[in-house]
C-alpha positions in Angstrom: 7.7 -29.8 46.0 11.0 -30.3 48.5 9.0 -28.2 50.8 5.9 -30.3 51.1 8.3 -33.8 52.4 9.5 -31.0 54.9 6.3 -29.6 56.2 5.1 -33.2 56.8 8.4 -34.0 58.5 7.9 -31.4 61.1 4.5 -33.5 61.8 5.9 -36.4 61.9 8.9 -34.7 64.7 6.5 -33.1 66.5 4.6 -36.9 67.2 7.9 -38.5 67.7 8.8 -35.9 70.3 5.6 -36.1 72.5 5.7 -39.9 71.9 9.2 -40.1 73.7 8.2 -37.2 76.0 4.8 -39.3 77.8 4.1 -36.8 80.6 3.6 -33.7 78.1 1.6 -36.0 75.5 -1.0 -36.8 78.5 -0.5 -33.0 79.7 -1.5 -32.1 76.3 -4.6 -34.3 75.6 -6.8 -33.0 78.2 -8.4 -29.6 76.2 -8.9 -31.7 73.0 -11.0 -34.3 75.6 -13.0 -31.2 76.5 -13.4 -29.8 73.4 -13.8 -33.1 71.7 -17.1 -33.3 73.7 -19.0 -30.5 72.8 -18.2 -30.9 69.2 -19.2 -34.3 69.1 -22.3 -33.2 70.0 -22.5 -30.1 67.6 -21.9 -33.1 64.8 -24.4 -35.4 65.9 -26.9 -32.3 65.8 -26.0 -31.3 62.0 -26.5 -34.9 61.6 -30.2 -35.0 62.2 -30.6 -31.6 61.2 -29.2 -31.1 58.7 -32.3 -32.5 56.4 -34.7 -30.1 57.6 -32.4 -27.1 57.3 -32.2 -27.8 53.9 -35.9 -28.3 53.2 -37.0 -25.3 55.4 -34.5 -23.0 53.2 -35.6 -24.6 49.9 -39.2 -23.9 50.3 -39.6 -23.3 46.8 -38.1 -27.1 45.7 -41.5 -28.7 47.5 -43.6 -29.1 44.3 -41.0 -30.6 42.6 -41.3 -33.9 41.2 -38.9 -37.0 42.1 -36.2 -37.5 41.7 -35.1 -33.7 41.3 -36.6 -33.4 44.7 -34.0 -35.9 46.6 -31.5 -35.1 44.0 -31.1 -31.2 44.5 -32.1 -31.3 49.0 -29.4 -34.5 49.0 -26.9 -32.4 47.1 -27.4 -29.1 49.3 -27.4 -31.5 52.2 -24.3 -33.1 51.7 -22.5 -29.6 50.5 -24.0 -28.5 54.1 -22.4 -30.9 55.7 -19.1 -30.9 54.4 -19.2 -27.0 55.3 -19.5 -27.9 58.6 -16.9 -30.6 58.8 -14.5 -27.5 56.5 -15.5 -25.0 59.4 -14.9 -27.6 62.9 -11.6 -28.4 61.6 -10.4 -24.6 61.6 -12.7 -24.0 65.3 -12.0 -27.3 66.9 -8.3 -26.2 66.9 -9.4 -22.9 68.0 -11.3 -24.1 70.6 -8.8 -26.5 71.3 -5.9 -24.0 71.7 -8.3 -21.1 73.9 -9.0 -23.8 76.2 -5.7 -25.2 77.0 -3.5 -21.7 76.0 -1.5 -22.5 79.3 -0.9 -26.5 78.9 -0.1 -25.7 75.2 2.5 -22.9 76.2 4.4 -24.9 78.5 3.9 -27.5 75.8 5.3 -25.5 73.3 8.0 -23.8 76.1 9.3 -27.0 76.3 9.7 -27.9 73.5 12.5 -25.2 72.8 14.3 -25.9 76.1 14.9 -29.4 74.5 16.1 -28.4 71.2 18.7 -26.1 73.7 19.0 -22.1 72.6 17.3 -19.5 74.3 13.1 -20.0 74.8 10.7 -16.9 74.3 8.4 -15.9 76.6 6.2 -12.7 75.5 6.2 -11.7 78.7 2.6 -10.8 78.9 -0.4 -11.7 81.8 -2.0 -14.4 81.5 -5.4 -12.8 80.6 -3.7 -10.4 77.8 -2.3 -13.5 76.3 -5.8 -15.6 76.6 -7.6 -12.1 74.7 -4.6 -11.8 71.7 -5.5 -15.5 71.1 -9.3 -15.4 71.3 -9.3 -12.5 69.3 -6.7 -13.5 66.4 -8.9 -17.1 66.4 -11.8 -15.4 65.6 -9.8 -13.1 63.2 -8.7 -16.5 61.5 -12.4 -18.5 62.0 -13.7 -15.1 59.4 -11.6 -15.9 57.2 -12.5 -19.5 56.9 -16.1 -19.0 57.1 -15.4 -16.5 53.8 -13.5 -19.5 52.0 -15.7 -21.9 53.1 -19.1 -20.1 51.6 -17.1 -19.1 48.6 -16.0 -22.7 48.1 -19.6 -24.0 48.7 -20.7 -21.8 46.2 -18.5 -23.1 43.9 -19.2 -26.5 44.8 -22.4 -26.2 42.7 -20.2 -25.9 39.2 -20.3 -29.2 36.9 -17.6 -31.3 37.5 -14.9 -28.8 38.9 -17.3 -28.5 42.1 -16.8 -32.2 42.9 -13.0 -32.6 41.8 -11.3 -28.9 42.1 -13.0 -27.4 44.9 -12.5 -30.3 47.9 -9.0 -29.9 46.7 -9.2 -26.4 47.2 -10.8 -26.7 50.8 -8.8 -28.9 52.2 -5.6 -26.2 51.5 -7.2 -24.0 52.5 -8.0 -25.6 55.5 -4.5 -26.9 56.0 -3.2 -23.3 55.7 -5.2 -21.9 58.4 -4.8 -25.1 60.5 -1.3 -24.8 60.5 -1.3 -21.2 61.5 -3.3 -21.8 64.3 -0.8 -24.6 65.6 2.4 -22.3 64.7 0.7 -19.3 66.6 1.4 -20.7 69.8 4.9 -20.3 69.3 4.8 -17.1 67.4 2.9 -15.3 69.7 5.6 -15.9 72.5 7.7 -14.2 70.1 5.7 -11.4 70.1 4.9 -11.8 66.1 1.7 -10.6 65.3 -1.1 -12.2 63.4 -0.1 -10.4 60.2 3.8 -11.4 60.4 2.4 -15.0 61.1 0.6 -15.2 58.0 3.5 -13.4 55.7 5.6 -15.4 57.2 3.6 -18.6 56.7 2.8 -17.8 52.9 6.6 -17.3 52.3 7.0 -21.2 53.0 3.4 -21.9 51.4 4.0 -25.5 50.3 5.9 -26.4 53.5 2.7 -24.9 55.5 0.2 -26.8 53.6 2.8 -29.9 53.8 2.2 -29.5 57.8 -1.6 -28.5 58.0 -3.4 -30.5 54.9 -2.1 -34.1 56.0 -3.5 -33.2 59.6 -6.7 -31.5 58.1 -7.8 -35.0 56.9 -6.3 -36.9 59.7 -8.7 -34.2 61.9 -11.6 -35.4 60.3 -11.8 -37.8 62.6 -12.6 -36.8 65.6 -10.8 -39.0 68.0 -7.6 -39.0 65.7 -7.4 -34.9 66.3 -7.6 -35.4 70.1 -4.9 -37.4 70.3 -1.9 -35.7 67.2 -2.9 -32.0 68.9 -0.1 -32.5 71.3 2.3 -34.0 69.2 0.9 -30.8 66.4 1.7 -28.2 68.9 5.1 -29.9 69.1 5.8 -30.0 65.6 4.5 -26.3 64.6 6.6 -25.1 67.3 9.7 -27.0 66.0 8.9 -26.1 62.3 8.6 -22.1 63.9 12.3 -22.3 65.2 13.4 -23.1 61.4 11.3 -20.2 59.9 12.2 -17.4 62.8 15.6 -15.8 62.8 17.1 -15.7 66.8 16.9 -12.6 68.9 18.9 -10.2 67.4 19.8 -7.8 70.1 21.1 -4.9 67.7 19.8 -2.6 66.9 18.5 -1.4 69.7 14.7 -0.3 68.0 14.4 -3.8 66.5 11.3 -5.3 67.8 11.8 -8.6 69.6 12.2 -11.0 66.9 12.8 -10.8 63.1 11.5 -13.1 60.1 13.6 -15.1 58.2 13.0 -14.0 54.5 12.1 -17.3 52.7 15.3 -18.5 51.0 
């Protein structure tokens, strides 16, 4: 449980840092102001629609007498939307990070000059490092959209839908959250998608102490544009605990090594 008062700690350092480091928190706001847009809108549509999606896919529920009319759409409904609000945590992040890879890099960058050692740079174009990102994001956006229909499947189970399974997503959701955040600083370096997520299930209650207190905080909309700076900050100082230094023997090693989880 030691591991979940860290994980939150390296939240809490990474909004301490931006907070005494102004220029970078402004630097850092302006892709979560463009992404917060669009999704704001994408919300305000599954508001209003959401009704109707339900009642055209439950064709079969129009005969039926009230209240087990309003009882069963309102219950879809409401599972529908908190599938949406479970994916657009995981993709707003996404989004979030695509948009602004480069401010989040130098973000992240500096972050390690000011804890002092040496600071990775995967030494890769621009573009190449815009594709590994898009396409580990969508990689990670699968999985969610798995967990998430599983989960909302579940959430139709007496009792353990309504009390186990939120539970359940919002781990899940700070898991993936978390590994988003942390990738920026992994994929400098040059550990791959599959490391990340060893790596990050080796510490799993000091990940989910990092991502599930931001997962709820990111529920509101506004709040997430304005701790994504200060959560690229503290993944990347949280990533400098969990990855051992360059280690430049032997001479087939790859870049970097992981840290086995002590």
């Amino acid at each position: 449980m030691r591991d979940l008062g860290v994980g939150f700690g390296y939240l809490m350092k990474g909004q301490r840092w931006v907070a005494g480091h102004g220029r970078w928190f402004g630097f850092g706001l302006l892709p979560g102001l463009v992404t917060l847009v669009l999704y704001t809108g994408a919300i305000i549509g599954l508001v209003f629609g959401a009704d109707d999606v339900i009642a055209w896919a439950t064709p079969f529920a129009d005969d039926w007498s009230s209240p087990w009319l309003d009882i069963f759409r309102g219950t879809l409904t409401a599972l529908l939307f908190a599938l949406g609000l479970f994916v657009a945590v995981i993709t707003f992040t996404a989004v979030t990070l695509l948009v602004g890879q480069p401010f989040y890099e130098n973000l992240s960058e500096q972050v390690d000059r000011s804890e002092g050692g040496e600071v990775p740079h995967s030494g890769l174009p621009l573009w190449r490092e815009l594709w590994i990102s898009a396409r580990d994001s969508l990689r990670i956006v699968l999985r969610v959209v798995f967990y998430g229909l599983l989960l909302f499947a579940c959430g139709f189970l007496p009792v353990v839908g309504q009390t186990v399974v939120p539970v359940i997503g919002f781990c899940v959701s700070g898991f993936f959250l978390a590994e988003e955040l942390a990738a920026v600083a992994l994929q400098r370096r040059g550990v791959e998608l599959k490391e990340r997520l060893a790596l990050l299930r080796g510490r799993r209650l000091r990940t989910l102490g990092f991502g599930v207190p931001l997962t709820l905080s990111f529920l509101v909309p506004f709040v997430a544009v304005f701790l994504m700076p200060g959560a690229v900050a503290g993944a990347t100082l949280m990533v400098r605990d969990l990855v051992a230094p360059q280690d430049p023997e032997p001479a087939h090693a790859g870049p970097h090594s992981l840290r086995k989880p002590d």
